[in-house]
N, C-alpha and C positions, 0 to 999 in steps of 0.2 A: 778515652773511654775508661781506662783506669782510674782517673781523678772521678769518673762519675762512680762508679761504684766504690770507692773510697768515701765520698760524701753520704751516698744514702746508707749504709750502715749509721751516721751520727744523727738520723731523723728523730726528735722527739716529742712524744703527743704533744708533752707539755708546752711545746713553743707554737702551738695552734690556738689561735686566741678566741676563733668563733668556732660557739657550741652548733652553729648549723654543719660548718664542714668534720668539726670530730663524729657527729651522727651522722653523716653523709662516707664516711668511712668505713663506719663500722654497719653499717646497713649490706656494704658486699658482703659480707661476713657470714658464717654460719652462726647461729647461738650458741653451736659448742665453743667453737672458735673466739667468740668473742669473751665468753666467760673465762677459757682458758685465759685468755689476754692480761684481763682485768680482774681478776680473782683476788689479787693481793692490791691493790686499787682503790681506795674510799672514795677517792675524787673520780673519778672516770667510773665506776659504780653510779653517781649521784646523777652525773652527768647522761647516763645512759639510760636512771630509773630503774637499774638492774637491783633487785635485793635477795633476800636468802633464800625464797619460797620458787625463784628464777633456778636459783641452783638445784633444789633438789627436785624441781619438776624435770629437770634435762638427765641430772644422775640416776632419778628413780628408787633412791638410797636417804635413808635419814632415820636417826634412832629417838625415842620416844622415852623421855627418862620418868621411870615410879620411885615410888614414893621409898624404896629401901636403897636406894641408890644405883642399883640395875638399870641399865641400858635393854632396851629390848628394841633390835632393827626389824626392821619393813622393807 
């Protein structure tokens, strides 16, 4: 039993070659959950169709920059 929890710590996305079971994975997921995951990710973003408008519809947070270089959040 030890050998087995030894091995799955070394599980990695990247050695999952079909895009059906990485979306079959992350579908148990929450959307927080998954974004946490994959937040620093370009490939597993593209792969999941996650983009920036994903992010901040879950955060509820994002700043709107004017024209004098001020940030103003929402």
């Amino acid at each position: 039993m030890a050998e087995f929890e030894y091995h799955k710590s070394k599980i990695n996305l990247r050695d999952i070659k079909s895009l059906y079971n990485i979306k079959r994975i992350f579908s148990f997921l929450y959307e927080k959950q998954k974004l946490k995951m994959i937040v620093y990710n370009k490939e597993m973003q593209k792969i999941c169709s996650i983009g920036i408008e994903d992010y901040k519809k879950i955060s509820k947070k994002y700043k709107i920059g004017e024209r004098n270089g001020k940030e103003k959040n929402i």
